[in-house]
C-alpha positions in Angstrom: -9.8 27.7 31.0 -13.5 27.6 31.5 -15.7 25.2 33.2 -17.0 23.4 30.8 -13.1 22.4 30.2 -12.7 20.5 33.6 -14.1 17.6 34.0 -13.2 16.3 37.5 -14.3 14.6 40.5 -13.1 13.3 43.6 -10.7 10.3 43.1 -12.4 6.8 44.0 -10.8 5.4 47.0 -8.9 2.8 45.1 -5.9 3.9 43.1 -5.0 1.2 40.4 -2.0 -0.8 41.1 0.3 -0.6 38.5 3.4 -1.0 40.2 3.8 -4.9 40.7 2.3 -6.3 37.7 4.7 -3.7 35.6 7.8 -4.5 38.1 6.4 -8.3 37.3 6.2 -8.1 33.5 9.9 -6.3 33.3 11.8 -8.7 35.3 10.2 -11.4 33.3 11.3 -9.8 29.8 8.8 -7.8 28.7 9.8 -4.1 28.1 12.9 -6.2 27.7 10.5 -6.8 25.1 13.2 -8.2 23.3 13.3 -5.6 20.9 15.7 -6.1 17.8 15.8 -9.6 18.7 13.6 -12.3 17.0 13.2 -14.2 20.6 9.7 -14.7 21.7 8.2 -12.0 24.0 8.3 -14.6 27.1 5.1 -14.8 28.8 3.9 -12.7 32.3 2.1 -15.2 34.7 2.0 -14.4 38.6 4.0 -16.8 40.7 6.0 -14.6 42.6 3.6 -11.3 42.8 -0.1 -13.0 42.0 -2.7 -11.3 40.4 -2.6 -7.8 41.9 -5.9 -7.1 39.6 -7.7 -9.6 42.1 -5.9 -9.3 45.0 -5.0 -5.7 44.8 -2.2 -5.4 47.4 -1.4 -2.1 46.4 -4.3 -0.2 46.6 -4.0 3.2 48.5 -6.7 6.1 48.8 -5.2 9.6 47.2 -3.3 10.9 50.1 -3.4 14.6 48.3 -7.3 14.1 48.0 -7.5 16.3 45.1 -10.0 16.8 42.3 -8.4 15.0 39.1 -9.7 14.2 35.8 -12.4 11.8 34.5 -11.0 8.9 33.6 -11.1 9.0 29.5 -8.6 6.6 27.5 -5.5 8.5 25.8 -5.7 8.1 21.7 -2.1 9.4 21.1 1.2 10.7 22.7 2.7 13.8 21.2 6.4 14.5 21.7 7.3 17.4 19.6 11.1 17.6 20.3 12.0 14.1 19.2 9.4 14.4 16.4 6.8 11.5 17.7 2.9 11.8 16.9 2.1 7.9 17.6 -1.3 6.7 18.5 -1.8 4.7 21.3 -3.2 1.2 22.0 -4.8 -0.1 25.4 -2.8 -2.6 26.6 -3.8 -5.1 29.2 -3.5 -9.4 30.5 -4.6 -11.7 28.1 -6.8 -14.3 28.3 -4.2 -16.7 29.8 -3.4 -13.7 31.9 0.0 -13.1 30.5 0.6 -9.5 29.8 0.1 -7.8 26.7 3.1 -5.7 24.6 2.9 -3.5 21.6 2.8 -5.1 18.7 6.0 -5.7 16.8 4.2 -5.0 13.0 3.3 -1.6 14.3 6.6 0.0 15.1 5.2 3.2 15.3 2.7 2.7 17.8 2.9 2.9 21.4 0.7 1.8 24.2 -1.0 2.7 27.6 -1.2 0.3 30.0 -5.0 0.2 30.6 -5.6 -1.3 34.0 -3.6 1.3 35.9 -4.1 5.4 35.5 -5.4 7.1 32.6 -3.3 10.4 31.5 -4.8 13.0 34.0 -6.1 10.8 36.8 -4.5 10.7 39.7 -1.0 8.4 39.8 1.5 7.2 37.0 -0.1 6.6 33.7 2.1 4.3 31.9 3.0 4.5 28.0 4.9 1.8 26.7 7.0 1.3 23.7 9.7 -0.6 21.3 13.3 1.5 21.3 13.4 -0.5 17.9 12.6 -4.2 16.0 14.3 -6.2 13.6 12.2 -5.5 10.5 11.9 -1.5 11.0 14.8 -0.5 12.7 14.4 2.5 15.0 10.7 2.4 16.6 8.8 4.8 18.6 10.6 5.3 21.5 14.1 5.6 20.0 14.9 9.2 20.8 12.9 9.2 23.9 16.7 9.2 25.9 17.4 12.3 24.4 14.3 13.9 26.1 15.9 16.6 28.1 14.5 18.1 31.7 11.5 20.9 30.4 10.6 19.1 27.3 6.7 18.9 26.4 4.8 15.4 26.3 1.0 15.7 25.7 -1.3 13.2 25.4 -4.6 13.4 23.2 -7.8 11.5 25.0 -11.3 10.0 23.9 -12.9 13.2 25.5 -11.3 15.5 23.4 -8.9 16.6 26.2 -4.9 17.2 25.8 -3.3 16.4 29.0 0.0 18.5 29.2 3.3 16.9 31.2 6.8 18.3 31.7 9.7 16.2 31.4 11.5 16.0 34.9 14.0 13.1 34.4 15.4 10.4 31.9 17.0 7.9 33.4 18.1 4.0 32.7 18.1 1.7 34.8 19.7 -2.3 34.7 16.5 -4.4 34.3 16.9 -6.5 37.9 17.5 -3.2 39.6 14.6 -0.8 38.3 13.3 0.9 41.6 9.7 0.3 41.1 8.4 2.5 44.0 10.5 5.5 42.1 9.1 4.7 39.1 5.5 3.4 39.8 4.5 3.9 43.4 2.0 6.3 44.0 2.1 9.9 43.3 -0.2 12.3 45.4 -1.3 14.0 41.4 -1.0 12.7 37.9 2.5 11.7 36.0 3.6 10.0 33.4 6.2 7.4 32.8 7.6 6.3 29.0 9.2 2.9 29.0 11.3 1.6 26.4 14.7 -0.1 26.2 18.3 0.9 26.4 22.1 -0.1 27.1 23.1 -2.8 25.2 22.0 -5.1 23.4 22.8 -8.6 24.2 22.5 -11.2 21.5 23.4 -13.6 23.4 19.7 -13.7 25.2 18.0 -11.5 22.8 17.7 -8.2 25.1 18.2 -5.1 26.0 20.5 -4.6 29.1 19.0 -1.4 31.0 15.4 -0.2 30.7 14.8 3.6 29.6 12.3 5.6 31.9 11.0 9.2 31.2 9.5 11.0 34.2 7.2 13.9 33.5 5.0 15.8 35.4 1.2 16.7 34.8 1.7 20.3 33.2 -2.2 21.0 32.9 -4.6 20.4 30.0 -6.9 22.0 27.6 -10.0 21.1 25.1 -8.4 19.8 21.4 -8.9 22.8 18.7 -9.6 21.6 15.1 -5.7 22.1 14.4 -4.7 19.6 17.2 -7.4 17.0 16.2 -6.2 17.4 12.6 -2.2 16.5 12.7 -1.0 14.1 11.6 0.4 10.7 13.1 3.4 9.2 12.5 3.5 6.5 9.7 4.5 2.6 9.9 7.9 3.7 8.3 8.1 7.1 10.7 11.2 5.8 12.5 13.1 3.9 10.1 16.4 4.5 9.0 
């Protein structure tokens, strides 16, 4: 890989903290995100953790201090194995400062959770997405639990970079009891975390019982080719049955 391949620089001192706002949004229901269910999404607000974009409790220098990538937002996740070409939509706080989720009438879309990592900086970059909903059925992240130790995740940015992970662990976890500092806590070089649903389902409050998380590992990256720029995504109907 030549130079002109490698944008990095030296990390900012400041790592983005994702972990208590994402801890915050699924203890309050969100990736819950009542999927299958027609209960309302409840709403994120911060009376237990505040506002950790303005306070910023959690922010850390890289302890590897180690030359990472630009920061460039991701366009699209790429899961061969379990057949998933989704593009990818920032997601963020609303104006009431409530947290955003992916949208239910786009099944086959995921998200990145803007305000912490991109894919290739330094710490857990965070994609988000439904394990189903009522109208489509399965959704993007249905199969990710089938994602095996090895498998290849790789995620397309703005810059025309592919950043390459390894999946290292799948694991689900009961939503009171996700271990947030496993999950998001920092990371001394870039991973990535999926999120979705699993367990039950539980119509009696309109949610999942257990949350779904995919570990991976930053495998490396490389400049798009024509061929990679050209495939393409899945559709609104991709994942239904």
């Amino acid at each position: 890989m030549g130079a002109d391949d490698r944008p990095v620089h030296r990390p900012e001192p400041a790592f983005r903290p994702v972990a208590a706002v994402v801890l915050s949004f699924l203890l309050a229901g969100g990736l819950g995100l009542m999927i299958g269910s027609v209960t309302p999404v409840p709403s994120l607000h911060w009376p237990e953790f505040g506002n950790p974009f303005r306070d910023d409790p959690f922010a850390v220098a890289d302890p590897a201090g180690g030359d990472w990538l630009d920061r460039s937002a991701p366009t699209r996740v790429d899961i061969d194995r379990i057949g998933v070409h989704a593009p990818l939509a920032p997601l963020g706080l609303d104006y009431r400062g409530d947290f955003e989720v992916p949208r239910m009438w786009r099944p086959h879309e995921a998200g990145w959770f803007e305000p912490g990592p991109a894919p290739g900086e330094f710490g857990p970059a965070v994609l988000m997405g439904h394990v189903d909903t009522e109208r489509s059925g399965p959704a993007v992240f249905f199969a990710v639990r089938r994602l095996e130790e090895g498998d290849a995740i790789e995620v397309t940015r703005e810059d025309g970079l592919i950043v390459s992970y390894e999946v290292t662990a799948v694991e689900s976890f009961p939503k009171r009891r996700l271990p947030y500092e496993d999950v998001f806590g920092v990371e001394p070089e870039p991973v990535l975390r999926l999120i979705t649903c699993g367990g039950e389902f539980d119509r009696r409050t309109g949610d999942y019982t257990e949350n779904v998380v995919v570990f991976a590992e930053y495998a490396g990256h490389r400049r798009a080719t024509g061929k990679d720029l050209d495939r393409p995504l899945n559709g609104r109907d991709a994942f239904a049955d």
